[in-house]
PDB file with one MODEL, atoms N, CA, C and O in Angstrom:
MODEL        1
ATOM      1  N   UNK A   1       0.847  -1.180   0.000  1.00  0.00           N
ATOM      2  CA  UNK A   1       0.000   0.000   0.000  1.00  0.00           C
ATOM      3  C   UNK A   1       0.893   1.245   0.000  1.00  0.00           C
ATOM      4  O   UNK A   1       1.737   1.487   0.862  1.00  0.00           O
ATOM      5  N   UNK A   2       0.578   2.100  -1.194  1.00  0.00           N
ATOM      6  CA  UNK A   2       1.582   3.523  -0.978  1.00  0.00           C
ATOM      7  C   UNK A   2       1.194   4.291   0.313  1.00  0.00           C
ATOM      8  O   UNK A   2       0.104   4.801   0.571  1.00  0.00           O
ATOM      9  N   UNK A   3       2.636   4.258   1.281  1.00  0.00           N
ATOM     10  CA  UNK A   3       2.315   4.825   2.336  1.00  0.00           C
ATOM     11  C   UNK A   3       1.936   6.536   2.278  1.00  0.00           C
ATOM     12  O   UNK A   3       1.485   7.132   3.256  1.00  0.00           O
ATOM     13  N   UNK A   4       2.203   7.176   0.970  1.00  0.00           N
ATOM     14  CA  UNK A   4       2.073   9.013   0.755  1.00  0.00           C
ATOM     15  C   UNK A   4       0.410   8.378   0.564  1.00  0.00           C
ATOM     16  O   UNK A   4      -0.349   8.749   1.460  1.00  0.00           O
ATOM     17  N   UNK A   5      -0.064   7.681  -0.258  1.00  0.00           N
ATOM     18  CA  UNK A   5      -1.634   7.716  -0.585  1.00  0.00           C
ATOM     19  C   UNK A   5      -2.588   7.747   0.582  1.00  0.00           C
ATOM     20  O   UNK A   5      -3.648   8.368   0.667  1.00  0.00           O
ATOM     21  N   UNK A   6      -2.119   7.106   1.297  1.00  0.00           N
ATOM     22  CA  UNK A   6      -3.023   6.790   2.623  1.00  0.00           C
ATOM     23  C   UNK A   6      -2.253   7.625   3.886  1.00  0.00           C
ATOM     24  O   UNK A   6      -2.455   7.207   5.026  1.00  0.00           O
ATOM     25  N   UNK A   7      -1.673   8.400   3.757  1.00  0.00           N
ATOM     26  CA  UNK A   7      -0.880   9.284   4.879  1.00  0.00           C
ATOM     27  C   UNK A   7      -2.047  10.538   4.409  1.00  0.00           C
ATOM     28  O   UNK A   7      -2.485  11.272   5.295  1.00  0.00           O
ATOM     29  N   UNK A   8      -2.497  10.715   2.981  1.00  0.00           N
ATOM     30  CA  UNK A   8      -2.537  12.333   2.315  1.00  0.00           C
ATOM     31  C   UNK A   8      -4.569  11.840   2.095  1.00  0.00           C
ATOM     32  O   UNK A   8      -5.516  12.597   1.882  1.00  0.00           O
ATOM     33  N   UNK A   9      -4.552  10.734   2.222  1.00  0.00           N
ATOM     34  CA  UNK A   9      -6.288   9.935   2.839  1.00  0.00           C
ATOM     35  C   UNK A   9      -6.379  10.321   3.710  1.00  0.00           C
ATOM     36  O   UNK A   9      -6.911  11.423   3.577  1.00  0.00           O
ATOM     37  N   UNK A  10      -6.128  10.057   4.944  1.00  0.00           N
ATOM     38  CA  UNK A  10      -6.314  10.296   6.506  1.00  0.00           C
ATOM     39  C   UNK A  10      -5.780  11.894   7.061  1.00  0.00           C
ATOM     40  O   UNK A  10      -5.957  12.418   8.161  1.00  0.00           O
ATOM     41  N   UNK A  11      -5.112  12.386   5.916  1.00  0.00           N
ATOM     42  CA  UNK A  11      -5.330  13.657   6.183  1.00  0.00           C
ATOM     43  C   UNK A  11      -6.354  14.633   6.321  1.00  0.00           C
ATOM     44  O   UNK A  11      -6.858  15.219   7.279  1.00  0.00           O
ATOM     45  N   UNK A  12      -6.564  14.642   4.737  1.00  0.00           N
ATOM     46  CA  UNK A  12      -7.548  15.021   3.985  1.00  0.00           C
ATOM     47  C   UNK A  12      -9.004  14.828   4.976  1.00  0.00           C
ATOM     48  O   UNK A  12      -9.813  15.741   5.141  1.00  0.00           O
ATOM     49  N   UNK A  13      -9.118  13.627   5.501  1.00  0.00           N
ATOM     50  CA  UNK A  13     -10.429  13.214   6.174  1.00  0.00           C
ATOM     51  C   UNK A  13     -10.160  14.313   7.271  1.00  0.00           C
ATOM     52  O   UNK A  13     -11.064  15.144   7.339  1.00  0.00           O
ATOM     53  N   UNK A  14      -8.888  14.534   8.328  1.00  0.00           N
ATOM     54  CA  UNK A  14      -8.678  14.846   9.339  1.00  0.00           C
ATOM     55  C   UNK A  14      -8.694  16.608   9.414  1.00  0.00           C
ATOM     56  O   UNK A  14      -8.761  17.328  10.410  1.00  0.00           O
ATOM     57  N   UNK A  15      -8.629  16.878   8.346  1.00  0.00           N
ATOM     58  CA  UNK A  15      -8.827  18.137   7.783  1.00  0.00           C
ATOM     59  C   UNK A  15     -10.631  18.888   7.494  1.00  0.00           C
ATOM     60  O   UNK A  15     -11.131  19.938   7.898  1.00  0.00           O
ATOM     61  N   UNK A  16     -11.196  17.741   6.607  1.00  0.00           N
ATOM     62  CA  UNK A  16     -11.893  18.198   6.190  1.00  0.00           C
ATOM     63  C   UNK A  16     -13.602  17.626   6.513  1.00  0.00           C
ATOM     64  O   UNK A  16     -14.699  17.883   6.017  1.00  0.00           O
ATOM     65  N   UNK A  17     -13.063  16.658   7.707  1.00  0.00           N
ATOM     66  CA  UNK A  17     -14.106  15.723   8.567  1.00  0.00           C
ATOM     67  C   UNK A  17     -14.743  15.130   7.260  1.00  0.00           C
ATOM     68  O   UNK A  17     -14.306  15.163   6.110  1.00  0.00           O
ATOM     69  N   UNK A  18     -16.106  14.479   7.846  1.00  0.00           N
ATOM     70  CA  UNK A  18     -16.476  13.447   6.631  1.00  0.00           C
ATOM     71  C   UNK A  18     -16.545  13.596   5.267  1.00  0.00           C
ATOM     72  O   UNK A  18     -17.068  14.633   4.860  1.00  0.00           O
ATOM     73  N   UNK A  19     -16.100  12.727   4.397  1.00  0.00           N
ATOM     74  CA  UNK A  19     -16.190  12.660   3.149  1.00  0.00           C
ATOM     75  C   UNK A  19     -16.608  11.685   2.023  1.00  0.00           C
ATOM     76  O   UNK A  19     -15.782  10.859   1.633  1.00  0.00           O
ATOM     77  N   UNK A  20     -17.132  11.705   1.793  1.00  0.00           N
ATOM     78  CA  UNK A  20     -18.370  10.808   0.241  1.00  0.00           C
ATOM     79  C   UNK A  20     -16.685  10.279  -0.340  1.00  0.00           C
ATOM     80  O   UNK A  20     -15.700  11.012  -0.419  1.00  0.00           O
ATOM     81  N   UNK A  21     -16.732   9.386  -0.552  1.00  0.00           N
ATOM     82  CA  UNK A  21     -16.136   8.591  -1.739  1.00  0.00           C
ATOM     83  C   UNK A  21     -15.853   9.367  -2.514  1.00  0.00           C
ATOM     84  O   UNK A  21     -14.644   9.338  -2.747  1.00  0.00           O
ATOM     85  N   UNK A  22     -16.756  10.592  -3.446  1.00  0.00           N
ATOM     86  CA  UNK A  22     -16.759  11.122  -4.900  1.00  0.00           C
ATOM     87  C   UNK A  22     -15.765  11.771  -4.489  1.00  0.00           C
ATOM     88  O   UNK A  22     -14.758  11.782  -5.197  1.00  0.00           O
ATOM     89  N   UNK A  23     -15.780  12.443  -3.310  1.00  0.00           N
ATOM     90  CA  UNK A  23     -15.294  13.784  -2.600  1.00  0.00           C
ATOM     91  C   UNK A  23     -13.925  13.632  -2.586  1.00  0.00           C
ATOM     92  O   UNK A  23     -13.137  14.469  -3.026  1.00  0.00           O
ATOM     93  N   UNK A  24     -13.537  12.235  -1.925  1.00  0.00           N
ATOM     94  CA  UNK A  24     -12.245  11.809  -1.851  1.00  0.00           C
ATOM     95  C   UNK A  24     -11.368  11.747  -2.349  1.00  0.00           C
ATOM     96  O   UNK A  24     -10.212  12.119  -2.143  1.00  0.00           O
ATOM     97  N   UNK A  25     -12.314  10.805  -3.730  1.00  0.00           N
ATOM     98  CA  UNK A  25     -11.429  10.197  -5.218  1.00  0.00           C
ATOM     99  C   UNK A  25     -11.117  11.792  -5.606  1.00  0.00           C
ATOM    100  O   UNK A  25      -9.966  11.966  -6.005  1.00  0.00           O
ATOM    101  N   UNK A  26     -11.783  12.733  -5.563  1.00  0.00           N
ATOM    102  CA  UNK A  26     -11.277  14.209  -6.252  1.00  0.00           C
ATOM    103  C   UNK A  26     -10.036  14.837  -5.733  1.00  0.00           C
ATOM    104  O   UNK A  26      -8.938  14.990  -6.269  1.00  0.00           O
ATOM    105  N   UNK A  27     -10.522  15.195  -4.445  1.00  0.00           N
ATOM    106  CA  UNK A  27      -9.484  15.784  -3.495  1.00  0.00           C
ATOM    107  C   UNK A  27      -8.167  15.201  -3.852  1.00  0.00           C
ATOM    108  O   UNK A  27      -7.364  15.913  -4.454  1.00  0.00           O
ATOM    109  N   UNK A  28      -7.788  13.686  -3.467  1.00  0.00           N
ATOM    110  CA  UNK A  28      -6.656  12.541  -3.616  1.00  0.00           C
ATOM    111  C   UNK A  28      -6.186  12.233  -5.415  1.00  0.00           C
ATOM    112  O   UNK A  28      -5.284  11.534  -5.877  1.00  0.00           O
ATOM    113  N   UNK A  29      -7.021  12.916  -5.962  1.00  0.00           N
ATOM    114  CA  UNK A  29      -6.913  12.610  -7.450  1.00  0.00           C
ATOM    115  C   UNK A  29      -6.713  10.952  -7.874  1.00  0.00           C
ATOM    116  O   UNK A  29      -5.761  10.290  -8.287  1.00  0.00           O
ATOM    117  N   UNK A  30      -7.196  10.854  -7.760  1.00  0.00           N
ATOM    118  CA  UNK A  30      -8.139   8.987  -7.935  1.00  0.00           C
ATOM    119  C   UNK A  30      -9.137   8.860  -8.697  1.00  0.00           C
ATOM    120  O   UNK A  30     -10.291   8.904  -8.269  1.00  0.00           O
ATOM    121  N   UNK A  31      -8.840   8.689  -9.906  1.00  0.00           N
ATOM    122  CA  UNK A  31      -9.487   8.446 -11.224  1.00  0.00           C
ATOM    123  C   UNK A  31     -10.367   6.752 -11.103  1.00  0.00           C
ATOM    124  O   UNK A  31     -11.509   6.298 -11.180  1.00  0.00           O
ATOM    125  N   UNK A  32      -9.360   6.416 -10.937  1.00  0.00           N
ATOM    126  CA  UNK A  32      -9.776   4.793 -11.158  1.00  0.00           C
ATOM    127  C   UNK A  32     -10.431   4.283  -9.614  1.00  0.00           C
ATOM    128  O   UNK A  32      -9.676   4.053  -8.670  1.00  0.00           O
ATOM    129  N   UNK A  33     -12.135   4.126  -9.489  1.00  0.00           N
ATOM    130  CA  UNK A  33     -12.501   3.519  -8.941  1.00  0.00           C
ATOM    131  C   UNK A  33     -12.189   2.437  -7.990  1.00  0.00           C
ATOM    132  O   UNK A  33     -12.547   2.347  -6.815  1.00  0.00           O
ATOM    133  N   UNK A  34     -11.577   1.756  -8.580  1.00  0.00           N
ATOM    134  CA  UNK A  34     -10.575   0.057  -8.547  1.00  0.00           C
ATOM    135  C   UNK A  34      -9.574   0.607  -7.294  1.00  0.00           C
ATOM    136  O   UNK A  34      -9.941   0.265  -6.169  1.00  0.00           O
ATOM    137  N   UNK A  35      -8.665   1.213  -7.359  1.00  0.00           N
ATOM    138  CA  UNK A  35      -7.861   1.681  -6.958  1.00  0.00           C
ATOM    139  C   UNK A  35      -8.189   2.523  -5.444  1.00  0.00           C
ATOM    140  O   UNK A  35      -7.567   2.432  -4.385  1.00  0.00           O
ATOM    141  N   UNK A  36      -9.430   3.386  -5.781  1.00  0.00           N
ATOM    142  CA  UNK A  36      -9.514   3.789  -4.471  1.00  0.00           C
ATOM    143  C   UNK A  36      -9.757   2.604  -3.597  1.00  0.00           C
ATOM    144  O   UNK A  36      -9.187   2.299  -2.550  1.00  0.00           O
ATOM    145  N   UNK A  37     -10.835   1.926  -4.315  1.00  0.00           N
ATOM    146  CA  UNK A  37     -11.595   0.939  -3.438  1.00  0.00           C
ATOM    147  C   UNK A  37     -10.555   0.235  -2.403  1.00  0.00           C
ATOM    148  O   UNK A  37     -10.631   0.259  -1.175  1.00  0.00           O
ATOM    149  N   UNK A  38      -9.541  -0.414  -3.222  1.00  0.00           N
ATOM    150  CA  UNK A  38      -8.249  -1.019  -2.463  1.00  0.00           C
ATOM    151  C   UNK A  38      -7.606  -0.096  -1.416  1.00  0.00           C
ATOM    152  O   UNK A  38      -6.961  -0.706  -0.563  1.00  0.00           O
ATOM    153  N   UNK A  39      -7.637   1.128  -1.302  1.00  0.00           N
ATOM    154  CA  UNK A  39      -7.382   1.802  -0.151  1.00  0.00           C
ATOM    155  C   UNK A  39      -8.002   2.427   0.500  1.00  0.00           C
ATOM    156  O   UNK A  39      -7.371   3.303   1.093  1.00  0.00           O
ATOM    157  N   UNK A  40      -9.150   2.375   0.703  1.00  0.00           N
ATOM    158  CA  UNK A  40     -10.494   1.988   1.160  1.00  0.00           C
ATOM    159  C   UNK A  40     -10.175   1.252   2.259  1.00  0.00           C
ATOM    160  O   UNK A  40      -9.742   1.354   3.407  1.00  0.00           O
ATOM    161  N   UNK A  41     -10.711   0.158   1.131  1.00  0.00           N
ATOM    162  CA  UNK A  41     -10.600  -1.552   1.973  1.00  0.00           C
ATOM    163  C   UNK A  41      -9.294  -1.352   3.146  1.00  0.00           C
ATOM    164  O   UNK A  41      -9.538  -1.380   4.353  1.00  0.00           O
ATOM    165  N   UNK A  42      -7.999  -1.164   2.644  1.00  0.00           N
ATOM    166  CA  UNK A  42      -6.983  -1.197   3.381  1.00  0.00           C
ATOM    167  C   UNK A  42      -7.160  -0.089   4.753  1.00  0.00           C
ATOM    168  O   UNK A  42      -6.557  -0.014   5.824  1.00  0.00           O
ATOM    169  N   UNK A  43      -7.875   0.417   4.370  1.00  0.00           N
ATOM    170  CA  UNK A  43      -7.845   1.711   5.911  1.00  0.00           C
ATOM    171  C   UNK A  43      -9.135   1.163   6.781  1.00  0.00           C
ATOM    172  O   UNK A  43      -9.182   0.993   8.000  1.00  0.00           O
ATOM    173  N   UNK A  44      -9.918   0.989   6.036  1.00  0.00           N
ATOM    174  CA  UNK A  44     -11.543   0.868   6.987  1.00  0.00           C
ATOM    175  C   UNK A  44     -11.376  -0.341   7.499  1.00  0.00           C
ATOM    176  O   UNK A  44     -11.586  -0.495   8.702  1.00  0.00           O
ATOM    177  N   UNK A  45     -11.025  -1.276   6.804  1.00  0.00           N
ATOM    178  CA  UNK A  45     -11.279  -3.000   6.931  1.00  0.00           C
ATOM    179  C   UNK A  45     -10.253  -3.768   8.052  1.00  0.00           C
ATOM    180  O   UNK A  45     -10.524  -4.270   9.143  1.00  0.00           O
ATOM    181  N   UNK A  46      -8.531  -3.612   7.085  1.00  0.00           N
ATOM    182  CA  UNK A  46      -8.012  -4.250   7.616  1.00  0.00           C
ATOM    183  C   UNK A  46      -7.343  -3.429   8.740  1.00  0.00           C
ATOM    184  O   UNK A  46      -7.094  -4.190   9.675  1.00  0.00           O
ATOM    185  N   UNK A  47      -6.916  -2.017   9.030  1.00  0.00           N
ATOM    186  CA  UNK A  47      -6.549  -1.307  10.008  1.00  0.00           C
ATOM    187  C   UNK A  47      -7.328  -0.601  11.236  1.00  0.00           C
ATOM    188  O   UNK A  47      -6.881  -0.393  12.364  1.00  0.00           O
ATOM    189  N   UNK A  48      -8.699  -0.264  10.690  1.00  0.00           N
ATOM    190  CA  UNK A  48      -9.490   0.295  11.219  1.00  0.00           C
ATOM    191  C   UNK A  48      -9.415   1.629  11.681  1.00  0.00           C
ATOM    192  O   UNK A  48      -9.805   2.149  12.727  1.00  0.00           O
ATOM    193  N   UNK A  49      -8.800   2.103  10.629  1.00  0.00           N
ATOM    194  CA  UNK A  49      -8.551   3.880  10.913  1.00  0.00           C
ATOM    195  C   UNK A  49      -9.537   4.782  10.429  1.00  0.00           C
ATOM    196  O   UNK A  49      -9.825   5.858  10.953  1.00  0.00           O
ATOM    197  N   UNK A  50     -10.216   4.125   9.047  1.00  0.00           N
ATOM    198  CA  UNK A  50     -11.244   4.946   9.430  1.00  0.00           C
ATOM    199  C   UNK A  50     -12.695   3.768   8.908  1.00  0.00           C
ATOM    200  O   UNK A  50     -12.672   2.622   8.459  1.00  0.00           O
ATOM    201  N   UNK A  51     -14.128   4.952   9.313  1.00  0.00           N
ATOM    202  CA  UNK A  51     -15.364   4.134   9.559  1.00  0.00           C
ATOM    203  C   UNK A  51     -16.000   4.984   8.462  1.00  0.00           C
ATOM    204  O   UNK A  51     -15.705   6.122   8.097  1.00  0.00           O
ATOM    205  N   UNK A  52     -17.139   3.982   7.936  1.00  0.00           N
ATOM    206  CA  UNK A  52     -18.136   4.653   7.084  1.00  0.00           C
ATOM    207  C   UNK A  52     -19.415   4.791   7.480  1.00  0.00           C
ATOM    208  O   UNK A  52     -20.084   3.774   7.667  1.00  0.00           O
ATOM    209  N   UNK A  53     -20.020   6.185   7.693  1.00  0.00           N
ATOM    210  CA  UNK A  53     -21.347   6.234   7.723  1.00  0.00           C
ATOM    211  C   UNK A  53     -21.901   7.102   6.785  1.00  0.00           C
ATOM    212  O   UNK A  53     -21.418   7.461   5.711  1.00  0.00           O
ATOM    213  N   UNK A  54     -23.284   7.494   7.452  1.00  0.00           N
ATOM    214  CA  UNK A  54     -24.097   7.999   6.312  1.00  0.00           C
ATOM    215  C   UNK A  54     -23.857   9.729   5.465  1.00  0.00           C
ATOM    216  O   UNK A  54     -24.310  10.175   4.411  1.00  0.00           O
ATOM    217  N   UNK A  55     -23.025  10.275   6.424  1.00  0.00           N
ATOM    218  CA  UNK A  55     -22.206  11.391   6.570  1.00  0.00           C
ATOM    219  C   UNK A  55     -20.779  11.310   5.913  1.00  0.00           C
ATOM    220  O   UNK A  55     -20.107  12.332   5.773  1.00  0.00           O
ATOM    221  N   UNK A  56     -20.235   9.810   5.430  1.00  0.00           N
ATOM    222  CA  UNK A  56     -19.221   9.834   4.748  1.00  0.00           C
ATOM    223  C   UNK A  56     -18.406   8.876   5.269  1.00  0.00           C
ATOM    224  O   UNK A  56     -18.884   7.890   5.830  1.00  0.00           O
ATOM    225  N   UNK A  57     -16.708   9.119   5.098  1.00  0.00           N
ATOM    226  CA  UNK A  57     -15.660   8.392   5.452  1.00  0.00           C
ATOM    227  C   UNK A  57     -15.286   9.632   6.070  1.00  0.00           C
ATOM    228  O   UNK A  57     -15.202  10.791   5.664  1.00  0.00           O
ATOM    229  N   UNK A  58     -14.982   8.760   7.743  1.00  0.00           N
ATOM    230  CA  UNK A  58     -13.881   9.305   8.957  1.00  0.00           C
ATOM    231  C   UNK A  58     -13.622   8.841   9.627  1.00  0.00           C
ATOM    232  O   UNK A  58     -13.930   7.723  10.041  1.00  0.00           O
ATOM    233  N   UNK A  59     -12.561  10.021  10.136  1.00  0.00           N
ATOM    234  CA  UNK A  59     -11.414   9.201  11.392  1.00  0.00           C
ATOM    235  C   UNK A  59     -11.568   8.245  12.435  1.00  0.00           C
ATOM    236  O   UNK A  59     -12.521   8.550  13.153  1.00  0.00           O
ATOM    237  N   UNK A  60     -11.057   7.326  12.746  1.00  0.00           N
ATOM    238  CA  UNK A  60     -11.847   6.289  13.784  1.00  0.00           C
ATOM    239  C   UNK A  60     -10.512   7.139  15.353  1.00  0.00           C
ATOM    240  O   UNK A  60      -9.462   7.760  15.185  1.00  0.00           O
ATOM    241  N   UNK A  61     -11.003   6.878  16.264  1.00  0.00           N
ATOM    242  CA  UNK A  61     -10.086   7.219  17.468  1.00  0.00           C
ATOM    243  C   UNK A  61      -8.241   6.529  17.292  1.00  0.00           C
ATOM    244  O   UNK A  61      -7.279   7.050  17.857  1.00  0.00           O
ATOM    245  N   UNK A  62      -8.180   5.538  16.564  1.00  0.00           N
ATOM    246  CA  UNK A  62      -6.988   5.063  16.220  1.00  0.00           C
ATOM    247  C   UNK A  62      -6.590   5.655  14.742  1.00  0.00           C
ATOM    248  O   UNK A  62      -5.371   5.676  14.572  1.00  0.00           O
ATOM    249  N   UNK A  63      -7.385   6.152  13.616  1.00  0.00           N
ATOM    250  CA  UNK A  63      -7.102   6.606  12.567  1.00  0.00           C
ATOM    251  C   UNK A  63      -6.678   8.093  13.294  1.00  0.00           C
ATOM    252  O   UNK A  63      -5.696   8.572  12.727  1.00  0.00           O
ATOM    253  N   UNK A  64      -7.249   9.040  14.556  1.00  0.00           N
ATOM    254  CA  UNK A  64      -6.391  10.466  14.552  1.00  0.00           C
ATOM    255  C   UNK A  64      -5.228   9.759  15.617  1.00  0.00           C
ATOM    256  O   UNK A  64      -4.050  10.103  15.520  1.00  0.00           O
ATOM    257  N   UNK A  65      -5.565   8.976  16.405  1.00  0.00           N
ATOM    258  CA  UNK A  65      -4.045   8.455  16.809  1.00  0.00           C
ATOM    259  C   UNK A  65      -2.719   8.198  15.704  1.00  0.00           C
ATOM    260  O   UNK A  65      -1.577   8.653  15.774  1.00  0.00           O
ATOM    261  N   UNK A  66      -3.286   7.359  14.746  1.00  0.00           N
ATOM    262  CA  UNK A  66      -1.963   7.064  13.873  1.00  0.00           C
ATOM    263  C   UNK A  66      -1.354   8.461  13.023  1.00  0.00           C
ATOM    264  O   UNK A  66      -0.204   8.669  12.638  1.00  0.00           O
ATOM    265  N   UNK A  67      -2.652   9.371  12.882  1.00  0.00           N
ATOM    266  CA  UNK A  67      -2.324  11.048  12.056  1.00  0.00           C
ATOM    267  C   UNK A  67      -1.447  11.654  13.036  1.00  0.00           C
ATOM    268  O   UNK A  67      -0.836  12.635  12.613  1.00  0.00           O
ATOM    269  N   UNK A  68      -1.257  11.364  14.080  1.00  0.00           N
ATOM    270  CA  UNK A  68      -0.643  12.000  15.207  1.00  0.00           C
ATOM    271  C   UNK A  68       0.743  11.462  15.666  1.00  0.00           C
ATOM    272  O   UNK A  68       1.638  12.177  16.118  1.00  0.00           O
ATOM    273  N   UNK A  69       0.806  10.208  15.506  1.00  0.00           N
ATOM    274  CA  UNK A  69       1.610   9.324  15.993  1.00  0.00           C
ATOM    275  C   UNK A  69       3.352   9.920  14.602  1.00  0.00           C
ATOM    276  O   UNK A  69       3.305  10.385  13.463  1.00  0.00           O
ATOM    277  N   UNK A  70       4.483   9.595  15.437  1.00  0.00           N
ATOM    278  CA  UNK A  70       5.720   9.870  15.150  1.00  0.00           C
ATOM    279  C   UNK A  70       5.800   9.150  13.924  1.00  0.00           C
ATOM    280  O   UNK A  70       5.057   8.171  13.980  1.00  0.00           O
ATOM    281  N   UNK A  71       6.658   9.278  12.381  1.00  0.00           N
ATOM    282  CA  UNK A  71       6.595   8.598  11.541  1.00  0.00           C
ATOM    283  C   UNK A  71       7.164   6.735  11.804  1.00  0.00           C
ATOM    284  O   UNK A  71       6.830   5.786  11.095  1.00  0.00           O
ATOM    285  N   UNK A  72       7.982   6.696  12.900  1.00  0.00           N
ATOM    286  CA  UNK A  72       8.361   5.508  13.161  1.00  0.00           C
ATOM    287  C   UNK A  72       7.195   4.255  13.672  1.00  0.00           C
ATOM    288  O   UNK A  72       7.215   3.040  13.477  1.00  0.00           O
ATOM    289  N   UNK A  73       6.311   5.037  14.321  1.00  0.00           N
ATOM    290  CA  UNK A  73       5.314   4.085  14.891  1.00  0.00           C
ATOM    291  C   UNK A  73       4.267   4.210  13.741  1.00  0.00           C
ATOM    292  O   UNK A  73       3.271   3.815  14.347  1.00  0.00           O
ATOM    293  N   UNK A  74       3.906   4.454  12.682  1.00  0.00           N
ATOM    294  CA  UNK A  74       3.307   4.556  11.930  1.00  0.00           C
ATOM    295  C   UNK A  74       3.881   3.647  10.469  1.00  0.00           C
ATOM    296  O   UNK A  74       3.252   3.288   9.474  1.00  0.00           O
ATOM    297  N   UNK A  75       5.266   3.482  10.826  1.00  0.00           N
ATOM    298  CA  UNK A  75       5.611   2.220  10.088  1.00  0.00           C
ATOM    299  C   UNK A  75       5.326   0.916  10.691  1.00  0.00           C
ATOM    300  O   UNK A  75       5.244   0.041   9.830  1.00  0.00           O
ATOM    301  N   UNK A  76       5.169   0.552  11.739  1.00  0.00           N
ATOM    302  CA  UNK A  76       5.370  -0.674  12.944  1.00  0.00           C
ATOM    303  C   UNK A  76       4.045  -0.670  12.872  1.00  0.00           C
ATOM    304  O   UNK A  76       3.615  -1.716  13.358  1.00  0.00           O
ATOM    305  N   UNK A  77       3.034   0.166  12.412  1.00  0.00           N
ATOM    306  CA  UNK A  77       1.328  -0.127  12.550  1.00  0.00           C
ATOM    307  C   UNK A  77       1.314  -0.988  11.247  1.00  0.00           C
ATOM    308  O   UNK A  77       0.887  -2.143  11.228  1.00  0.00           O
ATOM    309  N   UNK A  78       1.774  -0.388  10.252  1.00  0.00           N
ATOM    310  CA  UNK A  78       1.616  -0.476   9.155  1.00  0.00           C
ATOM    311  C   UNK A  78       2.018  -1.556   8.270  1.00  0.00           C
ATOM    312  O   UNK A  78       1.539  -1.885   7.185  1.00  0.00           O
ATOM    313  N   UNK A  79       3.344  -2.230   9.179  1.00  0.00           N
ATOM    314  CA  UNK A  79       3.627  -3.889   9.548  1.00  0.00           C
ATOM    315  C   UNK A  79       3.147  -5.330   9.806  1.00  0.00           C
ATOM    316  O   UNK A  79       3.597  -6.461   9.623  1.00  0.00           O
ATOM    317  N   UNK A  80       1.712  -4.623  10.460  1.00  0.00           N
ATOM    318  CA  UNK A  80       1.260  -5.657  11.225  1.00  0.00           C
ATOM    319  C   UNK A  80       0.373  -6.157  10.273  1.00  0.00           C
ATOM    320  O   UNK A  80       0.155  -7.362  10.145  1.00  0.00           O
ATOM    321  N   UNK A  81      -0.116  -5.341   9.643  1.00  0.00           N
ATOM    322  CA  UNK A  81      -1.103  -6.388   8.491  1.00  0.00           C
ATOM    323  C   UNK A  81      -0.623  -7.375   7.992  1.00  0.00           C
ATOM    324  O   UNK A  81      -1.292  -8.066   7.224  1.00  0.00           O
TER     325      UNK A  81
ENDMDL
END
């Protein structure tokens, strides 16, 4: 998983609180559907940084922990999958 794609994801969310999919793929410049979806999947699913509701995609209490967290422990999260 490109760690700039999903560092400049969980920003973006942390910045701009919830966000629609459409909203995302724009902001992140993500053309290809396919592609977001896979980092998507990789943040919501297998890490749990962030949650989807009806208001959009955002930060879960461990997704502004890891936005916060030193770049070293944010590799060692990012390991464990």
């Amino acid at each position: 998983m490109p760690d700039v794609l999903t560092r400049n994801y969980l920003q973006h969310i942390a910045k701009s609180g919830a966000q629609s999919e459409e909203r995302l793929r724009s902001a992140l410049g993500i053309s290809n559907r396919g592609d977001f979806i896979e980092v998507d999947e990789y943040l919501t699913v297998r890490l749990r940084l962030v949650t989807i509701s009806s208001a959009g995609r955002s930060l879960t209490a461990d997704g502004r922990k890891y936005i916060n967290a030193p770049f070293d422990l944010r590799e060692r999260i990012s390991r464990q999958t």
